[in-house]
C-alpha positions as a Markdown table, in Angstrom:
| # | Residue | x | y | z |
|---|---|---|---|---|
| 1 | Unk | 71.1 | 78.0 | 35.7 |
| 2 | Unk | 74.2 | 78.5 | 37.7 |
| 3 | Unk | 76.7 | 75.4 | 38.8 |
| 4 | Unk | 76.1 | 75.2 | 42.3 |
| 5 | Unk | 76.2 | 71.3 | 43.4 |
| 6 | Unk | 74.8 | 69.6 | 46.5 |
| 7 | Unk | 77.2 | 69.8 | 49.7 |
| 8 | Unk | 76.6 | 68.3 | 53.1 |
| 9 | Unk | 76.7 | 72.6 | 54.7 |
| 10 | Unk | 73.9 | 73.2 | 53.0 |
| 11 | Unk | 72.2 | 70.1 | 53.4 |
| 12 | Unk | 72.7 | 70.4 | 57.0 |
| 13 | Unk | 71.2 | 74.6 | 57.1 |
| 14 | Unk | 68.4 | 73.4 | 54.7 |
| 15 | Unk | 67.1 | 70.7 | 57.5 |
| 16 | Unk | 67.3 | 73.2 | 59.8 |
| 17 | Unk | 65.6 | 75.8 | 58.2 |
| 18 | Unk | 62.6 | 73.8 | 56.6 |
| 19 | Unk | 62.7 | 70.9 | 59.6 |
| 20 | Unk | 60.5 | 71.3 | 62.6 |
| 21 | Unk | 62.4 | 69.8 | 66.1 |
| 22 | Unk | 59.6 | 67.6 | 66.5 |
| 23 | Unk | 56.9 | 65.3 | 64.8 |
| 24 | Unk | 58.0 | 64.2 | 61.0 |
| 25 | Unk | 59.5 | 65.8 | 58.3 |
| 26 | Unk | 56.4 | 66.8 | 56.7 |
| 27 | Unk | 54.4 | 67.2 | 59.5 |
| 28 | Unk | 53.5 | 71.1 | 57.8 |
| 29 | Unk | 53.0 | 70.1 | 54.5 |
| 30 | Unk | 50.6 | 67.4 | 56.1 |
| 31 | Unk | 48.5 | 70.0 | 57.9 |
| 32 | Unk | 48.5 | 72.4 | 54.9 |
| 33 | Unk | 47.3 | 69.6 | 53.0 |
| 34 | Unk | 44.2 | 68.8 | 55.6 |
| 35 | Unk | 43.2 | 72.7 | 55.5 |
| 36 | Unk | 43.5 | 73.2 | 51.9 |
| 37 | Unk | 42.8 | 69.7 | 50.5 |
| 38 | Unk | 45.7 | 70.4 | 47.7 |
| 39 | Unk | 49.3 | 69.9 | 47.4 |
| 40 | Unk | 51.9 | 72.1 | 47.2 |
| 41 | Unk | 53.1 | 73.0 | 43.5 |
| 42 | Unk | 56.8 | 71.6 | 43.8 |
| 43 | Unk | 55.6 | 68.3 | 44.5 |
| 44 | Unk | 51.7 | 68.3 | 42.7 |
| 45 | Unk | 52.3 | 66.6 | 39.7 |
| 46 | Unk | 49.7 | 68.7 | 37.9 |
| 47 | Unk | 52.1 | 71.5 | 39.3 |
| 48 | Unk | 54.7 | 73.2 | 36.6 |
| 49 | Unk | 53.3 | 72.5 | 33.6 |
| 50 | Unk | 53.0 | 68.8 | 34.6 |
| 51 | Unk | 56.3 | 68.1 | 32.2 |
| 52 | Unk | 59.0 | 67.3 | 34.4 |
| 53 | Unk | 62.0 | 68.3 | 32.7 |
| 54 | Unk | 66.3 | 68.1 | 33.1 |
| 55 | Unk | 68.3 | 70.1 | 30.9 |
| 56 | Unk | 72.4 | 71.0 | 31.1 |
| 57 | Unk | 73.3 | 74.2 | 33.1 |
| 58 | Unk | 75.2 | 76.9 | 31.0 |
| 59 | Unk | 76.9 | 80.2 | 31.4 |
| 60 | Unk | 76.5 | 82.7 | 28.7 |
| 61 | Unk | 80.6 | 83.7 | 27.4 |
| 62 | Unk | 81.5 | 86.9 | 26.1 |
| 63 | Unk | 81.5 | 85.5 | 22.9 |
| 64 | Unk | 77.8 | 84.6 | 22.4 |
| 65 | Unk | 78.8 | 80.7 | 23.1 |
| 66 | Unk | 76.9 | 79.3 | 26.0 |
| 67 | Unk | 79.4 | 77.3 | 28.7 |
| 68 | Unk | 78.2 | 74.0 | 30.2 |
| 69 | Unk | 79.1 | 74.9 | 34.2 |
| 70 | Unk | 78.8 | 71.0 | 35.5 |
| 71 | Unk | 78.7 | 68.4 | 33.1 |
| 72 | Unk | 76.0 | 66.0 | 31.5 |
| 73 | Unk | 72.4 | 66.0 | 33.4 |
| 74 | Unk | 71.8 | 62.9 | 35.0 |
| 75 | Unk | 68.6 | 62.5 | 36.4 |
| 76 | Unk | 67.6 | 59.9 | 39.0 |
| 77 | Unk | 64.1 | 59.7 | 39.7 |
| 78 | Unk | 62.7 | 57.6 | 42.7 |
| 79 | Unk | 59.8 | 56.8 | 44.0 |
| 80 | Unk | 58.8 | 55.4 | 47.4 |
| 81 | Unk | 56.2 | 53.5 | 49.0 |
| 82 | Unk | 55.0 | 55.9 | 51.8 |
| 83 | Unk | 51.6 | 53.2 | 52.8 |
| 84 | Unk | 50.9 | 51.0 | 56.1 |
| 85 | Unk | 54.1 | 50.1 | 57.5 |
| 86 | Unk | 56.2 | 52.3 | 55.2 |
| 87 | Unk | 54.4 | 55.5 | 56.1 |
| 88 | Unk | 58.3 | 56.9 | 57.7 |
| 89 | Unk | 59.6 | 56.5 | 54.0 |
| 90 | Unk | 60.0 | 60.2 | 53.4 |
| 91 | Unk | 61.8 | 60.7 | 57.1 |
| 92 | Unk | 64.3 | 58.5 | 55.7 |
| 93 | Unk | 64.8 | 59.4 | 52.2 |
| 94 | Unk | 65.4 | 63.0 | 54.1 |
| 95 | Unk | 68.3 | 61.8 | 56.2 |
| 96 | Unk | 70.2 | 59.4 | 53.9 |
| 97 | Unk | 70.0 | 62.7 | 51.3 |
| 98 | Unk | 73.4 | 63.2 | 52.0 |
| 99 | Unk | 74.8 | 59.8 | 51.5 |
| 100 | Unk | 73.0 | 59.0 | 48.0 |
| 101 | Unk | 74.1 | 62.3 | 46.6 |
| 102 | Unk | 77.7 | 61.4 | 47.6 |
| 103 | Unk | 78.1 | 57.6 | 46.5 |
| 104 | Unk | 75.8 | 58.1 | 43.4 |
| 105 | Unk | 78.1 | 61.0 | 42.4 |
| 106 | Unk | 81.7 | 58.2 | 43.4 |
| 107 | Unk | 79.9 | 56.3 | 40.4 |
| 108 | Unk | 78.7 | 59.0 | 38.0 |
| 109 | Unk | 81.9 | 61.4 | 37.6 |
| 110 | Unk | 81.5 | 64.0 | 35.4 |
| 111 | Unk | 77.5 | 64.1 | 35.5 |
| 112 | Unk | 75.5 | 66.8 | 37.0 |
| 113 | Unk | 72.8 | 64.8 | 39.4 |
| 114 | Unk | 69.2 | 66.3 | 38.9 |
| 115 | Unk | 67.6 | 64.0 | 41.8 |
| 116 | Unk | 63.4 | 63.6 | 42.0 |
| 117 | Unk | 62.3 | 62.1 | 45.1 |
| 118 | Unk | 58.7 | 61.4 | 44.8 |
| 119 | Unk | 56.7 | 59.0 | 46.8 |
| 120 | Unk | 53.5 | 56.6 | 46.1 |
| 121 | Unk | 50.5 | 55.7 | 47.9 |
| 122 | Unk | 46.7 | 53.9 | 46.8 |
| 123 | Unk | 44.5 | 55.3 | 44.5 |
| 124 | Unk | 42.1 | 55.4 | 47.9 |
| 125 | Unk | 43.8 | 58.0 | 49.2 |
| 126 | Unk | 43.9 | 61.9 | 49.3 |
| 127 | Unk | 47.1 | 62.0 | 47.1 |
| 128 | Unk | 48.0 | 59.2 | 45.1 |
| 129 | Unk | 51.7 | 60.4 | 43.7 |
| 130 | Unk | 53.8 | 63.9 | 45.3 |
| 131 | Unk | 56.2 | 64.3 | 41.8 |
| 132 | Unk | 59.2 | 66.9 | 42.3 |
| 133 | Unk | 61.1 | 68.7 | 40.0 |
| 134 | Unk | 65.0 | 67.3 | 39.5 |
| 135 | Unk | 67.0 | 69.4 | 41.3 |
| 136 | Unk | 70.9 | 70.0 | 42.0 |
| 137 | Unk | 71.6 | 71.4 | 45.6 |
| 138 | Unk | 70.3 | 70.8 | 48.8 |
| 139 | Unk | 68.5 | 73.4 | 49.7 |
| 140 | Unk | 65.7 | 72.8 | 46.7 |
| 141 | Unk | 65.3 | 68.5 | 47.2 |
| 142 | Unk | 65.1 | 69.2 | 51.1 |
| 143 | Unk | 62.5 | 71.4 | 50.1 |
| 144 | Unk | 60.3 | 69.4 | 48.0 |
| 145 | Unk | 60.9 | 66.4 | 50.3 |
| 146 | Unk | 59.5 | 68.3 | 53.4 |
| 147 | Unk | 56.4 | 69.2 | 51.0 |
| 148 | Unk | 55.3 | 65.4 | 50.5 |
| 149 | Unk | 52.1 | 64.4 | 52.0 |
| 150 | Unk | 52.6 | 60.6 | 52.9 |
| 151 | Unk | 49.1 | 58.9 | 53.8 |
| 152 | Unk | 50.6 | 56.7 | 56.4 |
| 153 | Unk | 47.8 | 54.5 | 56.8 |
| 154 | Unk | 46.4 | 51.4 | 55.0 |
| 155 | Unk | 47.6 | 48.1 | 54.8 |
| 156 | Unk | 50.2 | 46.3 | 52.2 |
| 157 | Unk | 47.8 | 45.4 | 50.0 |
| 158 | Unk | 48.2 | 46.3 | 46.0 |
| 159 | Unk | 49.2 | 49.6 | 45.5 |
| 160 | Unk | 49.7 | 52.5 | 43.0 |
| 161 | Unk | 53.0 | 53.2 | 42.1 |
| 162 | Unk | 52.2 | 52.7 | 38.6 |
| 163 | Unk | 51.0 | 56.2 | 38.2 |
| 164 | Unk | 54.2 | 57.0 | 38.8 |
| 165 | Unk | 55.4 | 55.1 | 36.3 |
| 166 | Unk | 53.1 | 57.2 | 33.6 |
| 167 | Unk | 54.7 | 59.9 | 34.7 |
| 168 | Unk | 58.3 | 58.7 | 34.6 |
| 169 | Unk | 57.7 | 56.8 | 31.1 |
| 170 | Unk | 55.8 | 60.1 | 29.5 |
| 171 | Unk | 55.7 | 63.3 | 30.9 |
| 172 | Unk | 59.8 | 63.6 | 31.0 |
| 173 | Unk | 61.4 | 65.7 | 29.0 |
| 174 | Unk | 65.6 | 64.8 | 29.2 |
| 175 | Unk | 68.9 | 66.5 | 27.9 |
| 176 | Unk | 70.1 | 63.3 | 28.3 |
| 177 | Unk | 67.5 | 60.9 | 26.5 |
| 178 | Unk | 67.9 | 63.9 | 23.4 |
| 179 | Unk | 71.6 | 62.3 | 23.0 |
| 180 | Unk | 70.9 | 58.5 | 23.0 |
| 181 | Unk | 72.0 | 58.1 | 27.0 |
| 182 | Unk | 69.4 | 56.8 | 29.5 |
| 183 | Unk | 68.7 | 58.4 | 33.0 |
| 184 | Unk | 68.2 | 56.1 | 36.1 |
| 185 | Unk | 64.7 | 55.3 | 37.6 |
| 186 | Unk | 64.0 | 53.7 | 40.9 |
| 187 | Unk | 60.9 | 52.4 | 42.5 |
| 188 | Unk | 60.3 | 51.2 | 46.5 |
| 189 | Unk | 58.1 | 49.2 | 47.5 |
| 190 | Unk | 57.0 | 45.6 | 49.3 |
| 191 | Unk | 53.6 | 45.4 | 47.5 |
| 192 | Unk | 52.5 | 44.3 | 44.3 |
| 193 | Unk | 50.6 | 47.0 | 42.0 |
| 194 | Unk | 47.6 | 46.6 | 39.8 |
| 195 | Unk | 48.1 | 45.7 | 35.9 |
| 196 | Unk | 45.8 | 48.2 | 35.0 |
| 197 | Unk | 45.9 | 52.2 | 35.0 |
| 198 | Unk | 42.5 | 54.1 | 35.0 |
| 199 | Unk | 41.7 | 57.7 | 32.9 |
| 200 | Unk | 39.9 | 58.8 | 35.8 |
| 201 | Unk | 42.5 | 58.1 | 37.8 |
| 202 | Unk | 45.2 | 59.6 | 35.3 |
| 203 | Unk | 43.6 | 62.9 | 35.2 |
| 204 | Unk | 42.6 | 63.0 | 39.2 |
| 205 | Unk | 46.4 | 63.0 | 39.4 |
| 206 | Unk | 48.3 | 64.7 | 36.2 |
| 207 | Unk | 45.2 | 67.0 | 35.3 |
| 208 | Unk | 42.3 | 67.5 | 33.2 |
| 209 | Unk | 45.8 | 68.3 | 30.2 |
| 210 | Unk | 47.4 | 65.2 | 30.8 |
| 211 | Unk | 47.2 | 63.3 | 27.6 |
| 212 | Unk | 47.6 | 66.9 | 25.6 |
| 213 | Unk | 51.0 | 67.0 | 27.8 |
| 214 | Unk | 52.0 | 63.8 | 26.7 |
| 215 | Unk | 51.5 | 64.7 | 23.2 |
| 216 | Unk | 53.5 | 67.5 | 24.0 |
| 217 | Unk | 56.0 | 65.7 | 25.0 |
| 218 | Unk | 56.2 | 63.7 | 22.1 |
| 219 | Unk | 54.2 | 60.2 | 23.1 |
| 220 | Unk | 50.9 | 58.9 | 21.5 |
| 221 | Unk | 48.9 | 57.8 | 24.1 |
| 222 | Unk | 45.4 | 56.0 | 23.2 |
| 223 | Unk | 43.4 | 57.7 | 26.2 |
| 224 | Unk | 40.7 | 54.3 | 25.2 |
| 225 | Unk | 43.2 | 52.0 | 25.1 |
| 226 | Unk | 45.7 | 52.4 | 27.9 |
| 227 | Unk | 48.6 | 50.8 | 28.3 |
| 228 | Unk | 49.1 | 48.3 | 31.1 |
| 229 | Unk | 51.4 | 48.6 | 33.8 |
| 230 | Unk | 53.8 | 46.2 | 32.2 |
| 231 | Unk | 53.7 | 48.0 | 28.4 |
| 232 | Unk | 54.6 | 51.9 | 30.7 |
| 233 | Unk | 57.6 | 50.2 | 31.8 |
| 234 | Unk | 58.7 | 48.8 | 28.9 |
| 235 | Unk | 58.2 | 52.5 | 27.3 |
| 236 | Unk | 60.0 | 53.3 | 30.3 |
| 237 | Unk | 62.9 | 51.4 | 29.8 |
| 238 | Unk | 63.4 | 52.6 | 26.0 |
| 239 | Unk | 64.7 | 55.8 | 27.8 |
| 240 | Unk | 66.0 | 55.0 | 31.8 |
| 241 | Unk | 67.3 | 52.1 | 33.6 |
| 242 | Unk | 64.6 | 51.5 | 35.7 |
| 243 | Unk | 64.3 | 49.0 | 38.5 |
| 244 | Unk | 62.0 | 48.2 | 41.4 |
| 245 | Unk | 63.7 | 47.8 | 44.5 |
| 246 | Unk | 61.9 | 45.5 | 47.2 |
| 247 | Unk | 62.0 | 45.9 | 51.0 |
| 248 | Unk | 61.0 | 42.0 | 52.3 |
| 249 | Unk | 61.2 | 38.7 | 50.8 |
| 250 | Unk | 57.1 | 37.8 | 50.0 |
| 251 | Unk | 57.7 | 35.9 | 46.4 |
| 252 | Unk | 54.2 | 37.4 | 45.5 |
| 253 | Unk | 55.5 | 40.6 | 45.3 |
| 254 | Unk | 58.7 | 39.6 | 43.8 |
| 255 | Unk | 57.1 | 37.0 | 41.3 |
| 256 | Unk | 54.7 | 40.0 | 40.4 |
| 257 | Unk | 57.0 | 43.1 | 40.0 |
| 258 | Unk | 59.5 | 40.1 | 38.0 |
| 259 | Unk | 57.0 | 40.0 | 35.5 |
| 260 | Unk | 56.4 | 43.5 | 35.0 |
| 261 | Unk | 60.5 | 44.7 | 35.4 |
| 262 | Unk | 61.8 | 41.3 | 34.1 |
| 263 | Unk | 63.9 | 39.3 | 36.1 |
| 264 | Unk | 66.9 | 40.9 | 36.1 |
| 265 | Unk | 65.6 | 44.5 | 37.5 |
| 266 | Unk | 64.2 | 43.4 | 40.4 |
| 267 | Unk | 66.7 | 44.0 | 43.4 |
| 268 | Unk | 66.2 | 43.3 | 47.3 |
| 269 | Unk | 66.5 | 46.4 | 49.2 |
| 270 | Unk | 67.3 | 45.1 | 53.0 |
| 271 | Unk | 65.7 | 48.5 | 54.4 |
| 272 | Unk | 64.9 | 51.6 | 52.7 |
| 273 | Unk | 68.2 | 53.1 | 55.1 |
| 274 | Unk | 70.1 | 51.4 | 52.3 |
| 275 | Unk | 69.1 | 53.1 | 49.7 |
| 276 | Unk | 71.9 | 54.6 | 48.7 |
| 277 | Unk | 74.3 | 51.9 | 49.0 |
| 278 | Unk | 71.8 | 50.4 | 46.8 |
| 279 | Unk | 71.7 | 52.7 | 44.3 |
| 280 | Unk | 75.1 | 53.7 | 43.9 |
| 281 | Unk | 76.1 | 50.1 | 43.3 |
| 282 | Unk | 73.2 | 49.4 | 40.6 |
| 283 | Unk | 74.3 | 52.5 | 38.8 |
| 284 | Unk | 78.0 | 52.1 | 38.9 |
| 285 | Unk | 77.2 | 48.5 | 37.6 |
| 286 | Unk | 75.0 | 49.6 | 35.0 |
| 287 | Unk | 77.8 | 52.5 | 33.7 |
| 288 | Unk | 80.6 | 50.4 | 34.3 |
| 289 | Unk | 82.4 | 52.3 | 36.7 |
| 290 | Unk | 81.8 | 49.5 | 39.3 |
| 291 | Unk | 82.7 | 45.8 | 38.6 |
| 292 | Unk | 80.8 | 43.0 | 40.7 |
| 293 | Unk | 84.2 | 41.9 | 42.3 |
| 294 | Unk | 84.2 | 45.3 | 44.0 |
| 295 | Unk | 80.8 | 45.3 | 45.2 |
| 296 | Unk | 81.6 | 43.7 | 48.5 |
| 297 | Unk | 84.3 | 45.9 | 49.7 |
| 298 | Unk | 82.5 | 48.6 | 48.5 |
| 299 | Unk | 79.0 | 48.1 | 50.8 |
| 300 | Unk | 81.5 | 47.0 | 53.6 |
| 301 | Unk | 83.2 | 50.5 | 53.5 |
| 302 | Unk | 79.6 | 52.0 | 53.6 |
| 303 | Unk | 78.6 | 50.3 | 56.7 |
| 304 | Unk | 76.5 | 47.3 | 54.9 |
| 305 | Unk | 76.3 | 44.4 | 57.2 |
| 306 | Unk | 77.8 | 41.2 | 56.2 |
| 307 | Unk | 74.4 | 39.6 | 55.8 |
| 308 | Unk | 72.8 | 42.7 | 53.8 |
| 309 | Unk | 75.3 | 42.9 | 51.8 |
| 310 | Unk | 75.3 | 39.2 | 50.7 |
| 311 | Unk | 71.4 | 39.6 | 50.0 |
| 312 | Unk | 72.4 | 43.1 | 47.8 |
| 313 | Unk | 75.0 | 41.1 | 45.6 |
| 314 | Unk | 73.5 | 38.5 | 45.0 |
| 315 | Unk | 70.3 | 39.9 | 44.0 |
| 316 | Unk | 72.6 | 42.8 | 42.0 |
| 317 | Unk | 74.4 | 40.0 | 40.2 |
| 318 | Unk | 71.9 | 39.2 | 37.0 |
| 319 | Unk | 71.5 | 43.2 | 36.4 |
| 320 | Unk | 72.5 | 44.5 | 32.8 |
| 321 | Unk | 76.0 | 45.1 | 33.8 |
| 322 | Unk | 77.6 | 47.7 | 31.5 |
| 323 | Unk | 74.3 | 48.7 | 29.6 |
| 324 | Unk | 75.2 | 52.7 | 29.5 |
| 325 | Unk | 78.5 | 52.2 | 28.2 |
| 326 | Unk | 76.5 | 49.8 | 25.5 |
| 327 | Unk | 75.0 | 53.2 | 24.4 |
| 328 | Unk | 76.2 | 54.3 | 20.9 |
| 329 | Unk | 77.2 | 57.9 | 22.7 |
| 330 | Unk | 78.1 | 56.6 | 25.4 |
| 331 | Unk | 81.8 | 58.3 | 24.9 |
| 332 | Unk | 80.4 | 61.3 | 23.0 |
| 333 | Unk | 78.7 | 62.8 | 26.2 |
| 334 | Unk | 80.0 | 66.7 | 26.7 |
| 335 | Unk | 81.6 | 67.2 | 29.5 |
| 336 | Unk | 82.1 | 70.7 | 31.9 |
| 337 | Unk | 83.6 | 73.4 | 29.9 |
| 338 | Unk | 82.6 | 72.6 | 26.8 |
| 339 | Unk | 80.7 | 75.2 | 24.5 |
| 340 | Unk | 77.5 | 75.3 | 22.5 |
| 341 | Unk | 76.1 | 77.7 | 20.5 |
| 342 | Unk | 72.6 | 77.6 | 21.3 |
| 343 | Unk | 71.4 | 76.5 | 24.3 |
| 344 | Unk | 69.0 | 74.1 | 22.7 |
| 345 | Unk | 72.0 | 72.0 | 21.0 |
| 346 | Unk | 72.6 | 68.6 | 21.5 |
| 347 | Unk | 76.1 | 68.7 | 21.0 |
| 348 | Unk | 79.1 | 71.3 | 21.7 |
| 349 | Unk | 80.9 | 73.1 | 19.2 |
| 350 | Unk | 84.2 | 71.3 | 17.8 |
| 351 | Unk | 87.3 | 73.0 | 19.1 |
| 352 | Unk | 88.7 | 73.3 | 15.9 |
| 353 | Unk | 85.6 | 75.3 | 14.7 |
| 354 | Unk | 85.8 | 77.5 | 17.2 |
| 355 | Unk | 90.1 | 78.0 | 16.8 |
| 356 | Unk | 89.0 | 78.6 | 13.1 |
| 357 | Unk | 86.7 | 81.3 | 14.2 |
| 358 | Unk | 89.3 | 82.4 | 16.5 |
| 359 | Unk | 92.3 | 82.7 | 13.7 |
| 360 | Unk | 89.7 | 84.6 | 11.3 |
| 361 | Unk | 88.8 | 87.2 | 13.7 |
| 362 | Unk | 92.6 | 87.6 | 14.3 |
| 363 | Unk | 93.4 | 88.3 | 10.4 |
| 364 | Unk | 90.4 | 90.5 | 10.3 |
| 365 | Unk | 91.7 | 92.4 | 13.2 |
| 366 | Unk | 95.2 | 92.8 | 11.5 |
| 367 | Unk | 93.5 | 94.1 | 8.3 |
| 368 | Unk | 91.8 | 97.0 | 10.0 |
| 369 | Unk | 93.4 | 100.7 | 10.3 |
| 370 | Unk | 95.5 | 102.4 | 7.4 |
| 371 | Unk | 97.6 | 100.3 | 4.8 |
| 372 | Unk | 101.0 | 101.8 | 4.4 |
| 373 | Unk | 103.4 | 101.0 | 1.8 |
């Protein structure tokens, strides 16, 4: 799978190849979408199998051991609001790119990012979720992101996000929830959602295979007794650190996502331009390479006004601070360079089996050709 990583060049030639000059970001996917009435396969989440999957990069040695090129996947998926007066989401998720990949790697050293950029609309509309693959370099997210088909239109009434959520809570398959480690799920939006998912609605969107797929994927899903919004993300949060960020200040919508994230997930987002200051500092506070006293300093060096960033720490303040490094293997993650024998392994080989091997090849080495006395 390679070990190429997201840079700012290719970032910049990807734009340019799959950006028109004028109209929005997805202005093509958008009219592709009106002539064929169906999404694209990157971003239909009935697309690929409908599993959404991040597993470690590796390099096959001459040995027969497989090398791990970048380092622990980490994937972040996110999903954003993309109804009534949020309909530019995907325009801006496109040009901060760049800066989330850069801060959100400052704060996760050592990981390989596998980003998901997705966004949400109603269940009213055409397309009620666009799911990506995670992906590592540029020139594949700036794809998938120019493929989105935001509805632009409707009001901030109640919305659907929590479709996304299904998807998030059951049809992931992670390298890194395999080891005990939790990935890092983000949802954007200044609505409230319903309490209540809908078959129809679930297979409209995942496919007629959906609930075989989450089987699959190892879940038991009771297609007669669904759960509620509120039980997907606490199924969610057995394997990510998931929050909903919220652009505005209406208490409704805080008092409601509060009951569904609990209180301390629930994080004012100033303006969806600030995502990734916002991100990077959740994460970093979450794997405990960030302390709250350097929060400040840290959104003023990233161009976060003084009254945005006192909104961002003190609504960052009550988060689980430290919960990754909580994590049993926390410490135990591999790291680049290190080998496995299969690429299916959870862990790497121990060094010392693998000097062992080495010293036993050696003496059969020496043993070889005629004995002489």
């Amino acid at each position: 799978m390679g070990k190429d990583t997201f840079s700012r060049e290719s970032y910049t030639r990807s734009v340019k190849r799959h950006v028109s000059s004028s109209g929005p970001a997805t202005a093509r996917a958008e009219r592709q979408a009106r002539s064929t009435g169906k999404l694209n396969p990157l971003v239909d989440p009935q697309g690929f199998g409908v599993i959404r999957r991040s597993l470690p990069r590796y390099e096959k040695q001459d040995n027969g051991l497989w090398l791990l090129t970048v380092g622990t996947p980490m994937p972040i998926e996110t999903r954003v609001d993309t109804t009534g007066s949020m309909g530019n989401n995907v325009d801006i998720a496109l040009r901060v790119l760049p800066k989330v990949h850069e801060l959100c790697s400052e704060v996760l050293s050592g990981y390989d990012l596998q980003i998901a950029t997705g966004i949400f609309g109603d269940v009213s509309d055409r397309f009620v979720l666009c799911r990506p693959q995670f992906e590592m370099i540029a020139e594949k997210i700036v794809e998938q992101l120019t493929l989105m088909v935001p509805e632009r239109a409707g009001g901030d009434a109640d919305e659907d996000p929590h479709y996304g959520l299904f998807g998030a809570a059951y049809l992931t398959a992670a390298y890194l929830h395999r080891i005990g480690l939790k990935s890092y799920d983000f949802t954007i939006s200044d609505a409230r959602a319903r309490d209540l998912l809908d078959e129809r609605q679930i297979r409209r969107i995942f496919g007629d295979e959906v609930f075989d797929k989450v089987i699959e994927n190892g879940h038991q899903i009771d297609r007669h007794n669904l759960p509620t919004t509120k039980e997907v993300v606490q199924d969610l949060l057995e394997r990510s650190h998931a929050f909903f960020l919220q652009v505005g200040d209406d208490s409704r919508v805080t008092k409601f996502w509060k009951n569904i994230f609990g209180p301390d997930r629930v994080v004012i987002l100033p303006s969806t331009e600030l995502l990734p200051q916002v991100q990077a500092v959740i994460i970093g506070l979450t794997e405990g390479t960030m302390n709250l006293d350097q929060v400040p300093k840290f959104l003023k060096k990233n161009n976060v006004s003084k009254h945005d960033a006192e909104m961002i720490i003190c609504s960052v303040a009550n988060i689980p601070i430290g919960a990754q490094i909580a994590l049993p293997n926390f410490n135990k993650r591999p790291r680049a360079g290190d080998l496995f024998r299969e690429k299916t392994d959870l862990w790497p080989v121990n060094p010392d089996e693998i000097n062992s091997e080495v010293d036993a090849s050696n003496n059969d080495s020496d043993k070889e050709g005629p004995e002489w006395l």
